[in-house]
Every structure is written in C-alpha cells, then in structure tokens.
C-alpha positions in Angstrom: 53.5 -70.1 64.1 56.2 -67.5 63.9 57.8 -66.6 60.2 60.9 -67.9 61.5 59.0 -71.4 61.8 57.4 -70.6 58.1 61.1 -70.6 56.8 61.9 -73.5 58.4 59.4 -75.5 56.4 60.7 -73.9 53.0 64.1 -75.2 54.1 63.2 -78.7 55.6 61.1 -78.9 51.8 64.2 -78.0 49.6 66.4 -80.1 51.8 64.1 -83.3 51.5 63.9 -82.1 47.4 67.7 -82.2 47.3 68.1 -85.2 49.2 65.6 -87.1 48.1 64.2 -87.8 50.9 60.3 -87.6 50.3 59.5 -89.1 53.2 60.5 -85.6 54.9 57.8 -83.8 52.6 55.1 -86.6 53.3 55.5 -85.5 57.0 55.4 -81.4 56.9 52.0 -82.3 55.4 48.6 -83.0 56.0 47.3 -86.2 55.1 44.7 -85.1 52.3 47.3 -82.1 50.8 46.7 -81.1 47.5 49.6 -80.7 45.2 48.9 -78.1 42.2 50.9 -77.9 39.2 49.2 -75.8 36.3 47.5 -75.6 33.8 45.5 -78.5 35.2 47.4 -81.3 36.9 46.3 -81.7 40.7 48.0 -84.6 43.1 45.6 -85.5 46.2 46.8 -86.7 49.5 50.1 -88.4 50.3 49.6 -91.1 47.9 49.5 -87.9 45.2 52.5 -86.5 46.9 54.7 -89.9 46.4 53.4 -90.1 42.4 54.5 -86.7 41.9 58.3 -86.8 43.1 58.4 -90.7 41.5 57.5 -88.7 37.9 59.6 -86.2 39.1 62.5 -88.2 40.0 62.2 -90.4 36.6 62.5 -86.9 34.5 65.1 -85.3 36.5 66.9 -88.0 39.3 69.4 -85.4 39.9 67.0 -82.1 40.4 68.5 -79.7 43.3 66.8 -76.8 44.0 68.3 -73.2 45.3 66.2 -70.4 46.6 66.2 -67.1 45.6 64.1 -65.8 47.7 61.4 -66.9 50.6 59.1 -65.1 51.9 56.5 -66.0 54.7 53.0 -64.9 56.6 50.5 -65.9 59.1 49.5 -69.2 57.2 51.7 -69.5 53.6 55.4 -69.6 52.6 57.0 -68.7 48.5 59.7 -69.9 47.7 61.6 -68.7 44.6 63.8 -71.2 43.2 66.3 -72.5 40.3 66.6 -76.0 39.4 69.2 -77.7 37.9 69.9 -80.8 36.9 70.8 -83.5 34.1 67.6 -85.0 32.4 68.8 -87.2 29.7 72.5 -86.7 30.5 72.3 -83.0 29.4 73.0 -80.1 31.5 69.4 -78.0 32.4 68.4 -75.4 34.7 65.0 -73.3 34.8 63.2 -71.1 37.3 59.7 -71.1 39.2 58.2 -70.6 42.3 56.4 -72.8 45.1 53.4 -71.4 47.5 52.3 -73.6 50.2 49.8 -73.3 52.0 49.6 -73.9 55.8 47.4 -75.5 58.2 48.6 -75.7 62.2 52.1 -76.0 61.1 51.4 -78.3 58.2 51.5 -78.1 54.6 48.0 -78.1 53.3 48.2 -77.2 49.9 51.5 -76.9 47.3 50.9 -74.8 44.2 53.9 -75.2 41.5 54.6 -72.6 39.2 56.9 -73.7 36.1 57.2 -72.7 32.7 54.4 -75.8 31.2 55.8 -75.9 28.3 59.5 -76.7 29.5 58.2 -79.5 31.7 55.8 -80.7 29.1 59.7 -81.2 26.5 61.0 -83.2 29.4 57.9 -85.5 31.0 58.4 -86.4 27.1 62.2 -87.0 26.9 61.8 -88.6 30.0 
C-alpha cells in the first residue's frame, strides 16, 4: 500500500461522513473492526460501526467534517479534523482527531479522539 493509497481512505472516510453514506465506511473495513471512542466506549464489527453513525447521526444529522491535516504510514492514517454542525438547531463546531488502523488495505481499527465531555452535553441534548 502506497501513502498515496493511505490518503485515499482518509478522504473516501470523510466523504462517506459528509454524505452520509455509511455504507462506504462499512466497506473500507474489515468485518470484525473495532471502533474506539474514549474513555471507554468500544463498537465491534460492522454491526458496531452502523450503531455508532445511527447515535451519531441522531445527535448531529448534519455533522461535516474538514481536515486539517492527514498524515499516513506503512499500516495507519490521522486525520485531524473540525466538525461542525447544528445539534438541536444551534450552530456547533469542535476539533479531534481519527487514527485508523490498517490491515491489507482495510480499516481494522478506528480510534476517536474528542473532547468527552463535549460529546457527553450533546449524546444528552440529543
């Protein structure tokens, strides 16, 4: 796998993200991926993958993602990213970062990093 082919998967993910379009995701991964959000919540397989974007998608249905900055290796790719969107009407944007891990050109593991407490006030609102 070339870095060039890393990147592509960073932009096929915020693409599927922005367009809804799990489906997409589903496919760049392997069947028994493990999505990661700290402190402890953990989503197995693809059945994990479609609760997390339903949950997501009731907090924020309008969530698009921009990336600051991706970076890419042999075997993971970070992006850097700010959200935006309009959870309960109101304007709101924040900041984090997603590491994936890959596996023969798949995603094997997705580790979210968010300010907790932020998404904690909106899972709430939501």
């Amino acid at each position: 796998m070339t870095r060039d082919s890393e990147s592509g998967i960073a932009f096929k993910v915020l693409e599927a993200i922005n367009d809804r379009d799990y489906n997409q995701i589903e496919n760049l991964c392997t069947e028994n991926v493990q999505l990661r959000m700290p402190p402890a919540q953990v989503f197995f397989g693809q059945d994990g993958l479609r609760e997390f974007f339903q949950s997501l998608e009731r907090v924020i249905p309008d969530l698009t993602l921009t990336a600051d900055e991706i970076y890419s290796g042999d075997d993971f790719v970070v992006i850097e990213y700010e959200a935006a969107g309009h959870p309960r009407g109101e304007a709101d944007e924040a900041m984090g970062a997603i590491v994936m891990r890959l596996a023969d050109g798949r995603i094997g593991r997705i580790q979210l990093y968010v300010d907790t407490a932020h998404w904690e006030r909106l899972q709430q609102a939501g």
